[in-house]
N, C-alpha and C positions, 0 to 999 in steps of 0.2 A: 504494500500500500504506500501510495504516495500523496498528498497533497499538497493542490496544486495553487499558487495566490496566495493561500492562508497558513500561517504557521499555527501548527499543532502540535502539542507535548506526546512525545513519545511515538511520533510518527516520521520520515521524512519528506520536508516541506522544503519547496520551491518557490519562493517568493520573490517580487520585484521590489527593489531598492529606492523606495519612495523619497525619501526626504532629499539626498543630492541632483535629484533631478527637480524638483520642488526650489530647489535652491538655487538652482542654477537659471532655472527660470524668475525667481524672484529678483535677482543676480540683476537678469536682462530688462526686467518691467522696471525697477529701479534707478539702477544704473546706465543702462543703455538706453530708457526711454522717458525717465525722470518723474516717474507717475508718483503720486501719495496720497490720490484718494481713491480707497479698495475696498471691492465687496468680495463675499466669497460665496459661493454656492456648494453643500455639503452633499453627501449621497447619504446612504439609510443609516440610521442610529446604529452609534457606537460600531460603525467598520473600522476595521481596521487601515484601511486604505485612504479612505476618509479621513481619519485622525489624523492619520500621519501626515498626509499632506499639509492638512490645518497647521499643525503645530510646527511643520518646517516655515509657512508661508509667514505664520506670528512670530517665529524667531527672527526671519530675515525682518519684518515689519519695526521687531522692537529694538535690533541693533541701530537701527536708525530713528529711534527716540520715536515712533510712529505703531497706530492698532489701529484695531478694528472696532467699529461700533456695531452693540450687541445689533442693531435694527439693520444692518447691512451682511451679514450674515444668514443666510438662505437653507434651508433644506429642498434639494432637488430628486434625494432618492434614486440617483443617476438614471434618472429619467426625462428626454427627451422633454414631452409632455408635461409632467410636476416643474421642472428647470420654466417654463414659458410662462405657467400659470403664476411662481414666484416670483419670477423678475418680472411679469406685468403690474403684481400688485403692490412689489417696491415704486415700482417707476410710477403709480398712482399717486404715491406720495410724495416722493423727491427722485430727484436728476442729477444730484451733486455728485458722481462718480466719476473717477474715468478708465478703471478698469475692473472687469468682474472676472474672478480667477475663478475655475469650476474643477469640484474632485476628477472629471471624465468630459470627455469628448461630445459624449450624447446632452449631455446637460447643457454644455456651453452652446451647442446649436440653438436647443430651443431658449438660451438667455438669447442670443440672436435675432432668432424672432421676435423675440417680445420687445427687443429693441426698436427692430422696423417696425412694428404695429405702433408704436410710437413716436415715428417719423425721426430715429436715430439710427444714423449711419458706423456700421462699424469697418474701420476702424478712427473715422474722423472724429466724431462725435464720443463714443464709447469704445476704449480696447476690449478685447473677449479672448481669453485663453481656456485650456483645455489639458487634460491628461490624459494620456493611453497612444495617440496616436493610428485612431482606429481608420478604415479603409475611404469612410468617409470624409474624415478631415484634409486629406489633400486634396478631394475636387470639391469639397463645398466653398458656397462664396459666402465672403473673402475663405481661401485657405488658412486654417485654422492651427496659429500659434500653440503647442502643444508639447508634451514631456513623451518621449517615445519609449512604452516597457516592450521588448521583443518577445512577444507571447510566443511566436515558432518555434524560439530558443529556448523559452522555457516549458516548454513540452518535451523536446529534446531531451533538454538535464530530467527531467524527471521520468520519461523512460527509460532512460539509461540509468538513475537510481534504482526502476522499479528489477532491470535485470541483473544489478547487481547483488540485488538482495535475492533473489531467484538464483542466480549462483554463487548465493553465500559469503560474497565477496565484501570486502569494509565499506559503508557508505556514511557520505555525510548526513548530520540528523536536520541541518538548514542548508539550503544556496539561496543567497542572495543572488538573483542578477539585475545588474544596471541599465540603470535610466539613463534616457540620453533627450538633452533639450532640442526641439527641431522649430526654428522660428519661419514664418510664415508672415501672410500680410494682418492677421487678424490683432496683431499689436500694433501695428503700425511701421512694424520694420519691413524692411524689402526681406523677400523671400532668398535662400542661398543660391536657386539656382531660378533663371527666368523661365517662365514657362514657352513654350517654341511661339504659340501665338503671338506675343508680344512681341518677340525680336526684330527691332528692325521695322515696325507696322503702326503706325496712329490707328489709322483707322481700323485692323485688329483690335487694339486695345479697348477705340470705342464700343465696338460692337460688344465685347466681352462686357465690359460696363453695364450697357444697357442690358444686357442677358440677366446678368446677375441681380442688377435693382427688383428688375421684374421676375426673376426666379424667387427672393428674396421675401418681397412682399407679397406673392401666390401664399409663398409656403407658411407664411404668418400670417393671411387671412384664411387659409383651410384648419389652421389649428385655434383659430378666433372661436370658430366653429363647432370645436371637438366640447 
């Protein structure tokens, strides 16, 4: 037996290395983009993955004399859906952010939406980051600023854990494996590699523009909806 994400006593666990990628992103919204006022959006009570994240993004927060206020802080249940319906009924009340950090990928879309339905453009208006680095964050619009865990690789280690205990062979009772920060336009940074559209193209780039507005605000009037 192995599992997989969660560290468990007395089992070997495969788990991804949250906080230095947590930090290395905070690192960049900080320092490389000078932000200091932050919301967060959490996933289901008391995860693990959740915590962690939380409390790397408050350590990077409080070395720089800077938190969080309790009313900016979100449960999205790393949910798409729950993420849209939270950040609409923040932004009912106040606007004063300029970046919303979310425990996963799926949440940070629907903080997204709920930005457009509110006629705030990200990444001008509102940055949006994300973790996990899932399939969808590199063609969603804007691509989506995110902490990348290699979930392939950590399937890998942990079938190879499950054979070495199958041939009795010494295994580790934890693997950590690493995170790695991958920036995008949804902070407002230039992405590391251009996408081929763009290159060399204005009028590419418009068309993609308008694509995206109106892809944008479809997809945050069908969940106005839900």
């Amino acid at each position: 037996v192995v599992s997989l994400g969660i560290a468990l006593e007395g089992i070997a666990s495969v788990v991804p290395d949250n906080r230095p990628g947590m930090t290395a992103l905070m690192n960049h919204l900080l320092e490389g983009r000078g932000y200091r006022r932050f919301a967060f959006m959490r996933g289901f009570e008391n995860n693990v993955d959740s915590l962690e994240r939380e409390a790397a993004m408050r350590e990077a927060l409080a070395a720089r004399g800077l938190g969080l206020e309790p009313e900016l802080v979100m449960r999205g249940n790393f949910l798409t859906q729950d993420a849209f319906f939270a950040m609409d009924k923040l932004l009912e009340q106040r606007r004063d952010i300029e970046v919303v950090v979310a425990a996963n990928d799926a949440m940070a879309r629907g903080i997204i939406h709920a930005l457009n339905k509110h006629d705030l453009t990200v990444p001008y208006d509102v940055a949006v980051v994300g973790f996990d680095d899932d399939l969808l964050s590199r063609s969603f619009m804007p691509p989506l600023t995110t902490v990348r865990q290699p979930l392939a690789y950590q399937a890998k280690v942990a079938a190879e854990q499950v054979l070495r205990q199958l041939e009795q062979h010494p295994y580790k009772a934890k693997v950590s494996v690493a995170t790695e920060l991958v920036v995008r336009r949804s902070c407002g940074s230039q992405p590391t590699r251009i996408p081929e559209p763009f290159k060399g193209s204005l009028e590419g780039a418009y068309r993609q523009t308008l694509t995206a507005l109106r892809e944008s605000r479809l997809a945050a009037s069908v969940l106005e909806r839900l």
